[in-house]
C-alpha positions as CSV (number, residue, x, y, z in Angstrom):
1,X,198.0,173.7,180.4
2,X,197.4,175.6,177.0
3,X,199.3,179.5,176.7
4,X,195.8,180.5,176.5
5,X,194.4,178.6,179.9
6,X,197.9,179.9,182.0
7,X,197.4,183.8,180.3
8,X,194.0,183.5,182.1
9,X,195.3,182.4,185.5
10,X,197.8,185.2,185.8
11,X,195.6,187.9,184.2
12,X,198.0,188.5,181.1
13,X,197.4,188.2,177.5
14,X,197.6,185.4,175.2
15,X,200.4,187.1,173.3
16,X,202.0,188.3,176.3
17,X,202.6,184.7,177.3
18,X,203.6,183.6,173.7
19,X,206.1,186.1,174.0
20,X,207.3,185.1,177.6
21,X,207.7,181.7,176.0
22,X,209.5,182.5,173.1
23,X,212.1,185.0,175.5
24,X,210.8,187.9,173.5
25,X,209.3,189.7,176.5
26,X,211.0,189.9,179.7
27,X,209.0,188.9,183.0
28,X,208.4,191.1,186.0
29,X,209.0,189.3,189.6
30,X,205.4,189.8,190.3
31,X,204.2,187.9,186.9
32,X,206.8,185.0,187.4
33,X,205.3,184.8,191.0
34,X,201.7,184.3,189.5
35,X,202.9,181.9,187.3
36,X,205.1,180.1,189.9
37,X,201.7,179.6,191.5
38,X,199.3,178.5,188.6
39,X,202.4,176.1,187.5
40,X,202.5,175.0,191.1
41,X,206.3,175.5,191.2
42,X,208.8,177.2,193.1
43,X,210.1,180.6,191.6
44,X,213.7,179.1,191.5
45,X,212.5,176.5,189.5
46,X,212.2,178.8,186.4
47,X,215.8,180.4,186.7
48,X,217.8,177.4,188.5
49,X,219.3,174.6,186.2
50,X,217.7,171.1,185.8
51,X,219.2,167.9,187.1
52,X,221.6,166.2,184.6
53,X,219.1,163.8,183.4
54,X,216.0,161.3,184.3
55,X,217.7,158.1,183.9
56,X,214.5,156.0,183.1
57,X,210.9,155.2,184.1
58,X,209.6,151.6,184.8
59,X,205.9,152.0,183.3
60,X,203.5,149.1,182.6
61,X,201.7,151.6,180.0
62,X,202.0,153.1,176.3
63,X,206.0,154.4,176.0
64,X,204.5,157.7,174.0
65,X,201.9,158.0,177.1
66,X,203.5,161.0,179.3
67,X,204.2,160.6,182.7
68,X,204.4,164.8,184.1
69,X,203.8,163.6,187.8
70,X,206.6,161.3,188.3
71,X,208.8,163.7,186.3
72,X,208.4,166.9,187.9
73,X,208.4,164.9,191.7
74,X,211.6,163.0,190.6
75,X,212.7,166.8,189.8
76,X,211.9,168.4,192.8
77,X,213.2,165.6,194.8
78,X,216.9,165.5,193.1
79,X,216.8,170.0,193.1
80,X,216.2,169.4,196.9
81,X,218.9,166.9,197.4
82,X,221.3,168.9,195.4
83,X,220.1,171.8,197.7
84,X,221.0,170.0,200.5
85,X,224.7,168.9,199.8
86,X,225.7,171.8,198.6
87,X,224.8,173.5,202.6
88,X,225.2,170.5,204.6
89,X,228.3,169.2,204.6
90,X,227.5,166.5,206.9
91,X,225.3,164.8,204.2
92,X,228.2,163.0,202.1
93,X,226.4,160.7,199.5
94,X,229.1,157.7,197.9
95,X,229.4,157.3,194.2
96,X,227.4,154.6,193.2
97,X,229.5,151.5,192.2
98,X,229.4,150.1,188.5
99,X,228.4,147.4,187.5
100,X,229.3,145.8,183.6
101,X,225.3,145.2,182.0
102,X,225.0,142.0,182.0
103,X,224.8,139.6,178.4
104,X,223.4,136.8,179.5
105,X,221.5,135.3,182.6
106,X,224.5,134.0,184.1
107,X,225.7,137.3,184.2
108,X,222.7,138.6,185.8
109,X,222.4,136.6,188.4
110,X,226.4,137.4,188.9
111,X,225.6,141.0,188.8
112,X,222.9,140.4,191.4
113,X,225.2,139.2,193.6
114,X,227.3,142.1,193.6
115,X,224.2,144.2,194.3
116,X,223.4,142.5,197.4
117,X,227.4,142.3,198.7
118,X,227.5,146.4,198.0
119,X,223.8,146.4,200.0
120,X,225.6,144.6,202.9
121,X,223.4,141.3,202.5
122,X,224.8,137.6,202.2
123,X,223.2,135.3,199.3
124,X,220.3,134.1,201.2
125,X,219.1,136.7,203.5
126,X,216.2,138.8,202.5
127,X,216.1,142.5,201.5
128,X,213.9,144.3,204.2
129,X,214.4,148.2,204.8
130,X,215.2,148.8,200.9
131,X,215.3,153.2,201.5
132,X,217.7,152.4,204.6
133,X,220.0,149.9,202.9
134,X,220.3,152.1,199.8
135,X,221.2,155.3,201.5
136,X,223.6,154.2,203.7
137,X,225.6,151.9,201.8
138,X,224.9,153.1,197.4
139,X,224.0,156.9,198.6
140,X,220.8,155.8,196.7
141,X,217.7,157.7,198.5
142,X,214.8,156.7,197.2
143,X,210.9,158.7,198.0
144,X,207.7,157.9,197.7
145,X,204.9,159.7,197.1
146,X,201.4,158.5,195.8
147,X,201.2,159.9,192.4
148,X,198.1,158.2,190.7
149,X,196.9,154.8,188.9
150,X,198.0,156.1,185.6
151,X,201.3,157.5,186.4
152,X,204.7,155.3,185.9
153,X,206.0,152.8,188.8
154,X,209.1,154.8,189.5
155,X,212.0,156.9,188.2
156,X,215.1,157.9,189.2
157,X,218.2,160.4,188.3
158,X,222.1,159.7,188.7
159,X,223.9,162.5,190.8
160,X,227.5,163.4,190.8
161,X,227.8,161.2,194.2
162,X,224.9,159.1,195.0
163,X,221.6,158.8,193.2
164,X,217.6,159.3,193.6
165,X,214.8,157.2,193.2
166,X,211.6,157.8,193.2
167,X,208.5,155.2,193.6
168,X,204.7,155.0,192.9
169,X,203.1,154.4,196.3
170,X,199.9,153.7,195.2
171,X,201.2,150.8,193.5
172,X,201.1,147.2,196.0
173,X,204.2,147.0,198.3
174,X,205.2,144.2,196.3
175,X,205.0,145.9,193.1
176,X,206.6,148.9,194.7
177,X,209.7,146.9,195.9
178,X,210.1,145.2,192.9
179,X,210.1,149.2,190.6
180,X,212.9,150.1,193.6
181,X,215.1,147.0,192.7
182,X,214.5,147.8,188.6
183,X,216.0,151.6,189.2
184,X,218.7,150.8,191.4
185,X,219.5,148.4,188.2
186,X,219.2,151.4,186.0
187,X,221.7,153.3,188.9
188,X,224.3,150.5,189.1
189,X,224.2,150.0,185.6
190,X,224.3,153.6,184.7
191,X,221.8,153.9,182.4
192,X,220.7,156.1,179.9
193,X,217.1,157.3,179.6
194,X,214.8,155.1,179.2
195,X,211.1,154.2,179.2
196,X,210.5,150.3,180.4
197,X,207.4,149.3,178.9
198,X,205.7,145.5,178.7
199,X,209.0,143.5,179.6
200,X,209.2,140.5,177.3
201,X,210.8,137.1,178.5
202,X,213.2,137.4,175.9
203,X,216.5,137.6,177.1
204,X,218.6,138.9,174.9
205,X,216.3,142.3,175.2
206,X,218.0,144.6,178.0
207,X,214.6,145.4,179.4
208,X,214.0,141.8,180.3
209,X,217.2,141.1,182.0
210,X,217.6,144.1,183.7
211,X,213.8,142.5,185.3
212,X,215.7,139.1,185.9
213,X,218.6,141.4,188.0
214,X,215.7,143.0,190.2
215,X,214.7,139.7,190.8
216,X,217.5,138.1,191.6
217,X,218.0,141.1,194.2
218,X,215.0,140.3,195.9
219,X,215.1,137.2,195.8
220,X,218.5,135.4,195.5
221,X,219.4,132.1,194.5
222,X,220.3,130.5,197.6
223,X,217.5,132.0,200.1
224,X,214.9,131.2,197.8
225,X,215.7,127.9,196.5
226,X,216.7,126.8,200.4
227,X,213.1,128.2,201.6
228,X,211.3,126.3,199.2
229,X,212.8,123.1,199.5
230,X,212.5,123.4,203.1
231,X,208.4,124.4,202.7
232,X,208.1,121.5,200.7
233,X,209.6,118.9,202.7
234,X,207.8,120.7,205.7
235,X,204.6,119.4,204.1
236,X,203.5,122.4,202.8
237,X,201.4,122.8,199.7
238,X,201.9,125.1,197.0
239,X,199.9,127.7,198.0
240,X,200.5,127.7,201.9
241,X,204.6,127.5,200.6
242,X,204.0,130.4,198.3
243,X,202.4,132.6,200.7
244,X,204.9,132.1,203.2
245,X,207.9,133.1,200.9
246,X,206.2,136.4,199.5
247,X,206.0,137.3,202.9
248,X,209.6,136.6,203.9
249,X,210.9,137.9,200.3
250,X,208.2,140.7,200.6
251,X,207.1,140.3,197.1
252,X,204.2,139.7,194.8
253,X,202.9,136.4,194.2
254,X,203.8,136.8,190.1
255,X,206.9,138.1,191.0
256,X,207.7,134.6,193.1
257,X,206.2,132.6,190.1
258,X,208.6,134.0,187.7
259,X,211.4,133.2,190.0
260,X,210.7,130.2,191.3
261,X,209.7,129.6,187.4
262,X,213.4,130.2,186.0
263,X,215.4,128.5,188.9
264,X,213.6,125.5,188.1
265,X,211.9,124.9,191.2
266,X,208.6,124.6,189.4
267,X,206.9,124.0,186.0
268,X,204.5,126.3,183.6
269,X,201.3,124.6,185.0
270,X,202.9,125.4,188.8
271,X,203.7,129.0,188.3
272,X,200.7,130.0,186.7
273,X,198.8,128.4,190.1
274,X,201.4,130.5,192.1
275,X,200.4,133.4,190.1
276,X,197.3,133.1,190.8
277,X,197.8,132.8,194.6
278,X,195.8,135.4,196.9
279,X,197.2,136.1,201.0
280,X,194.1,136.1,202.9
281,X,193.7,137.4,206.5
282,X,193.3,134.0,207.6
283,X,196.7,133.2,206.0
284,X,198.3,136.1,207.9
285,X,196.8,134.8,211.7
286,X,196.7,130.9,210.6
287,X,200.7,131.3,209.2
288,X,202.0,134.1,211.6
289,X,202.8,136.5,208.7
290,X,204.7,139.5,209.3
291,X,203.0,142.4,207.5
292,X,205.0,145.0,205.7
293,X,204.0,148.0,203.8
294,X,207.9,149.2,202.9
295,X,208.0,152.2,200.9
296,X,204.4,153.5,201.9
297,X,203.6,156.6,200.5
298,X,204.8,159.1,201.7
299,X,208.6,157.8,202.2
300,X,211.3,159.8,203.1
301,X,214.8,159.0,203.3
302,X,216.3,158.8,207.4
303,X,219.3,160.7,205.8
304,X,217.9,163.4,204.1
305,X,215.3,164.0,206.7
306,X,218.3,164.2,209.0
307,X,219.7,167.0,206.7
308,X,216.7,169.1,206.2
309,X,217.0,169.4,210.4
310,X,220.4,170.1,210.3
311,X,220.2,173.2,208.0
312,X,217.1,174.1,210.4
313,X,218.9,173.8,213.4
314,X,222.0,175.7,211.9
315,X,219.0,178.9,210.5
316,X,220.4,177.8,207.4
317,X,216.4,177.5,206.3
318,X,213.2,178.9,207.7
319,X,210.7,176.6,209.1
320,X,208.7,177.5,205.8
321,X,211.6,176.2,203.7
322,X,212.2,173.0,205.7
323,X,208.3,171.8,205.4
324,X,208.7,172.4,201.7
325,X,211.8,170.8,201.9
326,X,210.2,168.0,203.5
327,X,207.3,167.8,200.5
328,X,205.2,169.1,203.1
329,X,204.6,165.7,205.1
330,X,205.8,167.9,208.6
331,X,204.2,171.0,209.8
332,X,206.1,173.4,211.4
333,X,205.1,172.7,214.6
334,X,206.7,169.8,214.2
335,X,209.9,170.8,213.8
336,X,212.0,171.2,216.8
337,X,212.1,174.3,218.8
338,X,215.4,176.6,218.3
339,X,217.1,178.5,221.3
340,X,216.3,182.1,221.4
341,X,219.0,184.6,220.7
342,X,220.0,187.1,223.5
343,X,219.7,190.7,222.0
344,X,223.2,191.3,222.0
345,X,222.9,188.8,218.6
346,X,221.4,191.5,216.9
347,X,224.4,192.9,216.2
348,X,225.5,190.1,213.7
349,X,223.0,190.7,211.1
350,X,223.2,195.1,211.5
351,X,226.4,196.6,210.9
């Protein structure tokens, strides 16, 4: 939004709002509440500090192309969590562990492994119920909200203790899981900011082995390579094999190439038929798939929904404040009723 276009939606003039900008005119409450509402922000946005800093964007477009969406959401969503753990004291997120970047793909796949042990998983076992795992165990709570075609996959910001994420849920649930397990590389890896942007195969670029490490989270060594064999000397075929490990692994049929591709379990001329593979519905009656659409927008971590009706319950927040708090995917009828007070309560708020 031009000076010029935002001076007409809060009736001021042009140089009114060049001077505003410039911190050469001060700003009644009234005006910075008609801006608040053209810039679709809250008013304590303008006077309350920023979150540290956006550790990186996974993005399959131009690295100069702007992504506002995902960066004033990921915003909002980190102010709120700061919000709430500075009034609920219940809501106690770990610090994330650290993990060495990896060198080489050995090390990735090593790296991987420590992922999954922090995450509570084995080496073979898929990773179902990404938000849940991530809270509870990394204090990583992750969103999703759909935020357009042409915005970035995800984003995410380190906090003091714990972390957010933030995912695309317009993208496919594959693709989605796939952007979670790239940030919560960024998180564990403590990244700085960064904007990901057509991954190469070559490894010694960061980019592409921080891709192998998501990978190797979602689909690890020994569950993968075990499932396949065992497809194979099922009598499956390729495809009918394929399909059924993107739907245990939850991931997208390019995604499974790749993998399959760099363990060695296929060749070039394999993983680009893989690649190419679609799930039909015939698949999902014919091969009893389990269907999944994890990290759905919107998504909202157990935890911090959990919070927000804590402080609710407590009067910390109005009912107002909580459905903003909650991105506005509750109304407040659907928040839970409070007890009335007996008028003899009057007397702790007038002295």
């Amino acid at each position: 939004m031009t000076q010029a276009q935002l001076a007409a939606a809060i009736s001021l003039e042009h140089s009114a709002v060049t001077k505003i900008e410039n911190g050469t005119r001060r700003v009644s409450a009234l005006e910075l509440s008609r801006i608040a509402e053209a810039l679709d922000e809250r008013i304590e946005w303008f006077v309350s500090e920023p979150p540290d800093a956006i550790v990186s964007h996974r993005s399959l477009g131009d690295p100069d192309a702007p992504s506002p969406d995902i960066d004033r959401m990921v915003e909002r969503a980190t102010l709120n969590v700061e919000f709430l753990l500075q009034n609920d004291q219940e809501l106690d997120l770990p610090i994330l562990p650290r993990l060495n970047r990896p060198n080489n793909s050995d090390e990735v796949e090593a790296a991987a492994d420590d992922a999954r042990r922090a995450l509570g998983l084995d080496t073979s076992e898929p990773f179902h119920n990404v938000s849940d795992l991530s809270a509870g165990h990394l204090g990583l709570l992750t969103f999703s909200f759909g935020l357009g075609a042409n915005t970035a996959d995800a984003a995410s910001i380190l906090l003091e203790g714990g972390a957010v994420s933030l995912i695309n849920g317009d993208r496919q649930v594959g693709r989605r899981r796939l952007a979670f397990a790239h940030e919560l590389g960024h998180c564990l890896f403590a990244d700085e900011y960064t904007v990901d942007w057509r991954v190469v195969e070559d490894e010694n670029v960061w980019e592409a082995r921080l891709d192998r490490f998501a990978r190797a989270v979602l689909l690890p060594v020994a569950g993968l390579s075990e499932a396949w064999i065992d497809a194979r000397e099922r009598g499956d075929d390729v495809r009918t094999a394929a399909v059924r490990l993107a739907s245990t692994f939850r991931v997208d049929m390019s995604t499974l190439a790749r993998r399959l591709f760099e363990l060695g379990h296929t060749d070039p001329v394999r993983s680009d038929e893989i690649r190419r593979v679609r799930t039909t519905r015939a698949d999902i009656v014919e091969l009893n798939l389990v269907l999944s659409d994890e990290l759905a927008a919107p998504t909202i971590p157990r935890a911090y929904k959990e919070s927000v009706l804590r402080l609710f319950r407590g009067e910390v927040v109005s009912a107002a404040r909580a459905t903003d708090l909650l991105f506005d995917t509750w109304e407040e009828a659907d928040l839970p009723e409070l007890p009335k007070l007996p008028e003899t309560a009057i007397w702790q708020f007038v002295s």
